[in-house]
Residue, then its C-alpha position, 0 to 999 in steps of 0.5 A: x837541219x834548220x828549217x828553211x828561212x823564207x827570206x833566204x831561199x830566193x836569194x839560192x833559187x837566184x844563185x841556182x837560176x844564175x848557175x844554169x844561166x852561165x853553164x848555157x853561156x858558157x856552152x854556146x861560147x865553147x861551141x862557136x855559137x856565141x861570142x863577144x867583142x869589144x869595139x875601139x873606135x874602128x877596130x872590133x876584138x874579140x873578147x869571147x876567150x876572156x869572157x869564158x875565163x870571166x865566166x868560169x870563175x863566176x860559176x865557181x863562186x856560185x858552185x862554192x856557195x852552194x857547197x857551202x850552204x849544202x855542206x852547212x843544211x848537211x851538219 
């Protein structure tokens, strides 16, 4: 295992800082408590299903990454 590199280390507390952050969103928005929308001059949308999808593909980057850097800190 290599030694941790202070200038790298906040860039993974800012992924793991994200990661939590989407997972509270994305709990709120499956539970109905959050959601988004979208204006067209008079006409509102709701774009809350869109914005998950967005979301979890967000997360997954994130969780890639870090499964990478886990699996590279393993070797």
């Amino acid at each position: 295992m290599s030694p941790p590199n202070p200038d790298i280390d906040p860039v993974w507390a800012w992924v793991k800082q994200e990661q939590a952050m989407i997972w509270q969103q994305l709990e709120l928005m499956e539970a109905g408590k959050i959601g988004t929308i979208e204006r067209n001059g008079s006409e509102t949308v709701d774009t809350t299903a869109h914005t998950v999808e967005q979301l979890r593909v967000k997360l997954a980057t994130l969780e890639a990454l870090l499964a990478e850097r886990q699996n590279k800190e393993a070797s």
